[in-house]
N, C-alpha and C positions, 0 to 999 in steps of 0.2 A: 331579303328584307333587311334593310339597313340597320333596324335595333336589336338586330343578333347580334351584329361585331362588337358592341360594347360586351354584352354578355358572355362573349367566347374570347374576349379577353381577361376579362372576370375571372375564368375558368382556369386561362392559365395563367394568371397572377397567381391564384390558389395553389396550383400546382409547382410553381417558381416558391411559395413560401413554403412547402413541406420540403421540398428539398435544400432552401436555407433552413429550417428548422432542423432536418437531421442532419448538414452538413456542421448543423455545430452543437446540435445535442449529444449524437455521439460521440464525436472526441471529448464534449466536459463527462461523458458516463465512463470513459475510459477511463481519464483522467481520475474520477471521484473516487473509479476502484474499490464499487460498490461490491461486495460478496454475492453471488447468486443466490441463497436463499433470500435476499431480502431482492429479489424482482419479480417474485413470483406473484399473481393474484394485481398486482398494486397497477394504478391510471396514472397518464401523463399528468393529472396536479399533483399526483405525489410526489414529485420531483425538483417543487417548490422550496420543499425546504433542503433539498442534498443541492442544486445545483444552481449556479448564480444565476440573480436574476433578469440577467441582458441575454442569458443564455433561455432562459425560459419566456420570455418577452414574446419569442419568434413561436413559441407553441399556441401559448396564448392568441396570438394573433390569429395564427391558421385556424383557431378554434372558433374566434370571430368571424373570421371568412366562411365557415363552415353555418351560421348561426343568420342574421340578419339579410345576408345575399341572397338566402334559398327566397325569400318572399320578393327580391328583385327581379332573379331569374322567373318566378310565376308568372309577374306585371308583363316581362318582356314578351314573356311567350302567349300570353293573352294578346298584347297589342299586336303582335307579329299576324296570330292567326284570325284578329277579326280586321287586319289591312291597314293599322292605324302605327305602325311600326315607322312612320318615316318623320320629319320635324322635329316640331319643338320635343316630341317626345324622343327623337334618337339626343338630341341636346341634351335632355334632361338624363338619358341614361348612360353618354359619357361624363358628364357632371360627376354622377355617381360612383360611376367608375375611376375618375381622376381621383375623387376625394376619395375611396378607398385603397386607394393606389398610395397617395399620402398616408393616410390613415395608417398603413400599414408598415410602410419603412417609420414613420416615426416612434409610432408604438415599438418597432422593434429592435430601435439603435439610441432614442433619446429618451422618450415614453413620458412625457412631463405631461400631467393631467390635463391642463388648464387647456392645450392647443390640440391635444387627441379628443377632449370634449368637442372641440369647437370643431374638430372636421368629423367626428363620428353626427353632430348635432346640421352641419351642413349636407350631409349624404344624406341624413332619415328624411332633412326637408324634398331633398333631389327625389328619394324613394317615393314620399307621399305625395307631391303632387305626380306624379308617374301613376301610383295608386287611383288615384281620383282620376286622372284622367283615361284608366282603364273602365273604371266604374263607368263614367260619363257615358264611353262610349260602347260598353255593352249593352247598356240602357237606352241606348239609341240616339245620343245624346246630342 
């Protein structure tokens, strides 16, 4: 079904940012030379305030990946398994995929509000009609 490969790219962009995330959160933890009592108990936003923040950018992000794509991948896997996986909706869910593709090195290297709005605000459009058009056609549409 063709609107799985946008999705199983998805997957490992996700995978591709945890591993930029810890290929540079751990050396700034090194670096910080934080003492071991203070890593105990504590989450990755505690980190916001010990470790800069281009360096935490890339957590934040993986966090986002982890957050608004989970209701992508449902859409995909709906339209896949009632046969409607092919067209304007594989379009729509590389769309989604490019702009979170963006979404993602920007957020993680420049992070300037204005242009991370405008592609996180372009992907939810790519999600919702993808959304509606699952709706549609579960409903027989």
């Amino acid at each position: 079904m063709p609107i799985l490969a946008p999705a199983a790219v998805l997957v490992l962009w996700s995978v591709v940012v945890l591993l930029w995330m810890l290929a540079t959160r751990l050396p700034a933890l090194a670096r910080a030379n934080i003492p071991p009592e203070r890593t105990v108990g504590g989450r990755g936003s505690d980190l916001d305030a010990i470790l800069p923040a281009i360096t935490q950018w890339k957590a934040h992000n993986y966090n986002h990946l982890m957050e608004q794509p989970t209701i992508f991948y449902a859409v995909v896997l709906i339209l896949a398994v009632i046969g409607h996986g092919t067209g304007a909706n594989v379009t729509l869910a590389w769309a989604y995929v490019v702009l979170r593709i963006l979404h993602s090195v920007w957020q993680s290297t420049v992070n300037r509000i204005p242009v991370r709005l405008g592609l996180f605000a372009l992907s939810s459009l790519a999600l919702g009609w993808l959304a509606v058009n699952a709706v549609v056609a579960t409903l027989g549409g």
